[in-house]
C-alpha positions in Angstrom: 10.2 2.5 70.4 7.7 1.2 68.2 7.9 -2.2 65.5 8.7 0.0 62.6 11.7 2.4 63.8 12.8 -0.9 64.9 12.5 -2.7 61.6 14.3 0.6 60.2 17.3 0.9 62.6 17.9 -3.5 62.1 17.6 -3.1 58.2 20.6 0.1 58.6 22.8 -2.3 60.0 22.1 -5.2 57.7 23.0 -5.0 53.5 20.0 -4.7 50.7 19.6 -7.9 49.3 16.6 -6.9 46.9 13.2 -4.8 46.4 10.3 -7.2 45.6 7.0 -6.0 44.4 4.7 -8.9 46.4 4.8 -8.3 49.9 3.5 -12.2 50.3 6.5 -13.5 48.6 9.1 -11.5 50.7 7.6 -12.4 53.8 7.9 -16.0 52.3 11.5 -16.0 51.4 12.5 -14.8 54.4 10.8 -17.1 56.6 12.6 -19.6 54.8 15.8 -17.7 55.0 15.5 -18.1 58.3 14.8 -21.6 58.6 18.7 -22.0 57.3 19.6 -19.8 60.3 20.3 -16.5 57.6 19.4 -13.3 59.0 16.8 -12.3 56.3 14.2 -10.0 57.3 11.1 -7.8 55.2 10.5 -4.5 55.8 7.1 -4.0 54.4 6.1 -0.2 53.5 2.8 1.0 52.5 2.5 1.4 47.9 6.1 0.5 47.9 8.2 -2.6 46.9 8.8 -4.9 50.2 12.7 -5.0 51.1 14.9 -7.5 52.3 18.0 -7.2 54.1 20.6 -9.7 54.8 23.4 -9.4 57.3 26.8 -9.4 55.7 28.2 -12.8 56.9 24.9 -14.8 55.3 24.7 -12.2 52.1 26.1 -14.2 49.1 23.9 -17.5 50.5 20.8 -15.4 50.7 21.8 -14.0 47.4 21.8 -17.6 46.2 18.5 -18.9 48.0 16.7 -15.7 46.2 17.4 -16.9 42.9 16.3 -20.3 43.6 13.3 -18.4 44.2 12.9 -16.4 41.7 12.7 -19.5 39.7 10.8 -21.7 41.7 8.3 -19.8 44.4 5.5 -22.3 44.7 8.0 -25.0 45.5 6.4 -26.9 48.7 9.9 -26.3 51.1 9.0 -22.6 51.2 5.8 -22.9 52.1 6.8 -25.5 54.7 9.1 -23.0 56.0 6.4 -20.9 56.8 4.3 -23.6 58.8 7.5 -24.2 60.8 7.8 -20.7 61.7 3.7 -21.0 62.6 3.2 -18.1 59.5 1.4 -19.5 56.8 1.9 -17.0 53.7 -0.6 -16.8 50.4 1.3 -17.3 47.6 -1.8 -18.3 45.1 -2.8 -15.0 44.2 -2.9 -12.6 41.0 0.3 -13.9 39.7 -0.6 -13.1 35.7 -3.8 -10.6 36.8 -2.9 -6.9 34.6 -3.4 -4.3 36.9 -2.6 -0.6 36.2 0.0 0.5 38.9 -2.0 4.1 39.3 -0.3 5.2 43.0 3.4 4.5 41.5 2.6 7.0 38.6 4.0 9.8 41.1 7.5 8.2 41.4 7.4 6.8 37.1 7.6 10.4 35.7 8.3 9.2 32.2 5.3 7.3 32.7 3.3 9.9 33.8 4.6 12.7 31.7 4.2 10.5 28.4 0.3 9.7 29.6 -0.7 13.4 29.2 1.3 14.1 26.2 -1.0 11.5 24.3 -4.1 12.9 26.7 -2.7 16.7 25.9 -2.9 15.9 21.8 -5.7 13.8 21.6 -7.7 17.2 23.1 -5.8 19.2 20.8 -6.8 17.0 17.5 -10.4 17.5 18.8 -10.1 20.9 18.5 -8.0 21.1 15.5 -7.5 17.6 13.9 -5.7 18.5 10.6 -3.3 21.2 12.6 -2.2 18.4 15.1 -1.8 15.9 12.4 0.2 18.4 10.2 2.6 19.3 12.9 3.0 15.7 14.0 3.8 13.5 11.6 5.9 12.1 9.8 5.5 14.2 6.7 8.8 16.4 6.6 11.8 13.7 7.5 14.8 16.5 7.9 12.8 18.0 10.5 14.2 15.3 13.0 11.8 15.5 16.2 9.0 14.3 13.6 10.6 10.8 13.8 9.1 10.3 17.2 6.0 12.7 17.3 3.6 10.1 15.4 3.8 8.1 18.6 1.8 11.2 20.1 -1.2 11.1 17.8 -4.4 8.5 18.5 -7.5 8.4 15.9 -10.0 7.2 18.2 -10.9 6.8 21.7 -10.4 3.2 21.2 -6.9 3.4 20.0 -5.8 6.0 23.1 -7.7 4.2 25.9 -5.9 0.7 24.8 -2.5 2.4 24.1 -2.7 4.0 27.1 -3.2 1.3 29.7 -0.7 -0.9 27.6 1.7 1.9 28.5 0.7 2.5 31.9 0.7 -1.4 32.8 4.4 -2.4 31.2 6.0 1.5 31.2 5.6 2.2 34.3 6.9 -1.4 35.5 10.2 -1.1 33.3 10.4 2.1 34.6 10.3 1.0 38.7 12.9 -1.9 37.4 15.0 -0.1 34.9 14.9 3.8 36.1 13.8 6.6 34.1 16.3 7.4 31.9 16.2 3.7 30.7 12.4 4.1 29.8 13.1 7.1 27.9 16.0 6.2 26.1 13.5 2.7 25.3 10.9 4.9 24.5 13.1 7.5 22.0 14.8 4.6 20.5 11.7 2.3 19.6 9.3 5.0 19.0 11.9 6.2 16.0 12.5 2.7 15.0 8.9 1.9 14.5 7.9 5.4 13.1 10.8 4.3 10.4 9.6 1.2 9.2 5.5 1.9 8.9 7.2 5.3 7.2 9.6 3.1 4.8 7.4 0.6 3.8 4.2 2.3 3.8 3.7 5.8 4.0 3.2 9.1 6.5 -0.5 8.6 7.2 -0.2 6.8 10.6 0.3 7.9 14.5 0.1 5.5 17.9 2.2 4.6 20.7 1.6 1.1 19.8 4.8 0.5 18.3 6.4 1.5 21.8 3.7 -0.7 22.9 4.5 -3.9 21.1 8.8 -3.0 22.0 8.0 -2.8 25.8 5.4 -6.2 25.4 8.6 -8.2 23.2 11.1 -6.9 26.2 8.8 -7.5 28.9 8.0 -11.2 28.2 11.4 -11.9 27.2 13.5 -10.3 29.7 10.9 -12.5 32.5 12.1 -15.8 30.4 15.7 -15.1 30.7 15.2 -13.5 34.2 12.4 -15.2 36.0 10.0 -13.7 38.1 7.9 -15.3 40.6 5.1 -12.9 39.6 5.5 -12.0 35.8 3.8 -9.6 34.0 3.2 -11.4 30.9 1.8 -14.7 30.5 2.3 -17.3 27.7 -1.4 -17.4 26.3 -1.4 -13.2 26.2 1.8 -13.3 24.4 0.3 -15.4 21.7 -2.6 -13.6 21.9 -0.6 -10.1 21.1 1.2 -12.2 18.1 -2.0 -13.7 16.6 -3.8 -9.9 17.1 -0.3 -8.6 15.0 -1.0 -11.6 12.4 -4.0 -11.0 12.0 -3.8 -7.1 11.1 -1.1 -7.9 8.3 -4.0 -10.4 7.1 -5.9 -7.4 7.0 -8.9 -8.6 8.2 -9.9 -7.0 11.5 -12.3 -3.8 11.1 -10.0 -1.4 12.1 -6.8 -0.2 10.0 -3.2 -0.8 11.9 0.2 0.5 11.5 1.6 -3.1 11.3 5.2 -2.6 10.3 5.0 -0.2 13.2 4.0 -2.9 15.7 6.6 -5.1 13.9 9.6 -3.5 13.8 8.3 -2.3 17.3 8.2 -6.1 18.5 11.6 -7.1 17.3 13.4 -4.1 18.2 12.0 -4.9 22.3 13.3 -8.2 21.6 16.9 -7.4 20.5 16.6 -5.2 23.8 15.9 -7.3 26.2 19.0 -9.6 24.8 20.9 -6.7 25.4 20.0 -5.6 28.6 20.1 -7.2 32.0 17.7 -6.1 35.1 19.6 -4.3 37.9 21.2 -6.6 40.4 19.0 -5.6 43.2 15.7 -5.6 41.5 13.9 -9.1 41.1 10.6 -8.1 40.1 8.2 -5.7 38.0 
């Protein structure tokens, strides 16, 4: 019998403690586990979160060491754990570095299927720009599905491309931590809520996902502050970078034209989210 059906048939008779998106970091916190003498082992799979199971008598003190963690991963005792256990593990790597998660798009299908939506009617306003625009947006308000269609529309390549990997980056992590249904619902709810106030306050000629954009970048860094991660996605410096960029398009002096009551009301409604909703028990990263 070979390391990994063994791995398999230990985790089945030992409880899931959590899924953790760094394999380095599991492998660390359960070297340390077991310097307390907690059976805590990683089961490491291949473009998957890292699990760790606990058996049931050590379960609520593991639970407890993991969110001492959480908030404090480069602490020196467990790296020393480690060295005790002759396994030195990495833990200085891409902590804040934005990559685009491309081999989980299979198992983020709101992700995915919102990606070629934008792809599908960026083509289509190629071929027929004022057709797509006229079915769209945001032009008749009793024809209700027209308070989330905007979203779908992108005036330059520009505009897609950086929508796009903005989605693909934070999306695709809320939906891994959160579950589908919880993206979509996100993604209805802000899209609408964003469409409303550039629509209110300015006017029907607009269309972006960055409204959804700015809600998932307000939930994302603010959820991480109430909920630490050892590896969050957002860092402090491009936080104030996305608020400075937001300034400075009501200041209205960048050289190309935003939908900034959009990315507003986008912002704050991702903020009132994430004081409204916690992660899932088991999940303790993006």
């Amino acid at each position: 019998m070979n390391g990994n059906n063994l791995s398999r048939l230990s985790a089945i008779a030992m409880r899931k403690l959590a899924e953790v998106n760094n394999p380095a970091a599991a492998l660390l916190f359960a070297d340390y586990c077991k310097s307390k003498g907690l059976q805590v082992n990683a089961e490491l799979t291949p473009q998957a979160p890292a699990i760790l199971y606990c058996d049931q008598a050590g379960y609520e003190q593991a639970t407890e060491l993991l969110r001492e963690f959480i908030t404090q991963p480069d602490h020196p005792r467990y790296q020393a754990a480690a060295w005790q256990r002759s396994q030195p593990v990495a833990t200085s790597g891409p902590k804040n570095t934005v990559h685009i998660p491309w081999t989980k798009l299979v198992n983020s299908p709101v992700t995915s299927i919102m990606l070629v939506l934008c792809l599908l009617v960026y083509g289509w306003q190629q071929v027929s720009f004022q057709a797509a625009v006229t079915a769209l947006q945001l032009t008749e308000p009793q024809q209700l599905w027209r308070w989330f269609t905007p979203v779908l529309l992108h005036f330059s390549v520009t505009h897609l491309v950086f929508n796009l990997l903005w989605w693909l980056l934070l999306g695709a992590a809320v939906e891994r931590r959160f579950g589908s249904m919880s993206l979509l619902n996100f993604m209805v709810a802000t899209a609408v809520i964003s469409n409303a106030a550039q629509y209110f306050l300015v006017g029907t000629n607009f269309g972006g996902l960055s409204g959804v954009v700015y809600a998932l970048f307000g939930f994302c860094w603010l959820n991480q502050k109430r909920y630490p991660q050892p590896w969050p996605l957002i860092s402090d410096a491009l936080a104030a970078f996305m608020v400075v960029w937001l300034l400075l398009g009501f200041a209205d002096v960048l050289w190309v034209s935003m939908a900034n009551w959009a990315h507003l009301a986008g912002l704050l409604a991702g903020l009132a989210m994430a004081l409204l909703i916690k992660p899932p028990r088991a999940a303790t990263g993006y």
